[in-house]
C-alpha positions in Angstrom: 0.0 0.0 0.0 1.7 3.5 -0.3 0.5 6.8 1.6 -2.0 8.1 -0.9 -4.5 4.9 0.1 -3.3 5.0 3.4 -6.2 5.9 6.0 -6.0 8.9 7.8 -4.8 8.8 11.6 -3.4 5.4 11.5 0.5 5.1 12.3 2.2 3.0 8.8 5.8 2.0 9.0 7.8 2.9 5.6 8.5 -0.2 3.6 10.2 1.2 0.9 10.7 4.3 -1.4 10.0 3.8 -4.9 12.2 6.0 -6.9 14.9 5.9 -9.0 15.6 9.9 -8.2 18.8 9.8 -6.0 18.3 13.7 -5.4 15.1 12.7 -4.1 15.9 9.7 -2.4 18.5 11.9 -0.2 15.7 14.5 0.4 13.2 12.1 2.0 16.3 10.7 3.9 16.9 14.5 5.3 13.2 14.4 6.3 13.1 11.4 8.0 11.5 9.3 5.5 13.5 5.9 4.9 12.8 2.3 5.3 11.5 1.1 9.1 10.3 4.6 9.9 6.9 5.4 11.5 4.9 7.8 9.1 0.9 8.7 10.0 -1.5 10.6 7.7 -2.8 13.4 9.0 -5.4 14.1 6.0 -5.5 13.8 2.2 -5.5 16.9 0.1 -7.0 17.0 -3.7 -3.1 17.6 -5.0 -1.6 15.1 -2.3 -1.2 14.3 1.8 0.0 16.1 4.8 2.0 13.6 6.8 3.5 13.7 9.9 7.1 12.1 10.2 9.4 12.1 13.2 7.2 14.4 14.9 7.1 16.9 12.1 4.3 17.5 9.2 4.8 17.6 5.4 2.6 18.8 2.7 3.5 16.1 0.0 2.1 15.5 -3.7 0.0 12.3 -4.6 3.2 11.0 -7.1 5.2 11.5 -4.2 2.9 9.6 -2.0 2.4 6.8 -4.7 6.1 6.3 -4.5 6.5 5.8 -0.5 5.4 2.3 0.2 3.9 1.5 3.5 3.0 -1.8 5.7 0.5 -1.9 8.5 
């Protein structure tokens, strides 16, 4: 499942990042975003998600939530 079909509220931990964008890659890594990680949707937005990572909250587009894959 990846964050754009994730329910709002529930905690998901990051699976794995779908990209082939190293620039990108090292950006979500900056954020917190990587593989174990707990990530929780706060709500989804017509363009995307807000999310909340390591106690922090991100305004993230829908390819960009396609691309983070999540398990729980």
């Amino acid at each position: 499942m990846n964050l754009k079909s994730a329910h709002e509220g529930k905690e998901y931990i990051i699976e794995r990042i779908e990209t082939e964008d190293e620039e990108l890659n090292a950006f979500l890594f900056s954020l917190g975003c990587y593989s174990g990680e707990p990530v929780t949707v706060i709500s989804h937005l017509k363009g995307g998600c807000v999310v909340s990572i390591k106690d922090s909250r991100y305004n993230i587009d829908n390819q960009l939530a396609e691309a983070i894959i999540v398990i729980g």
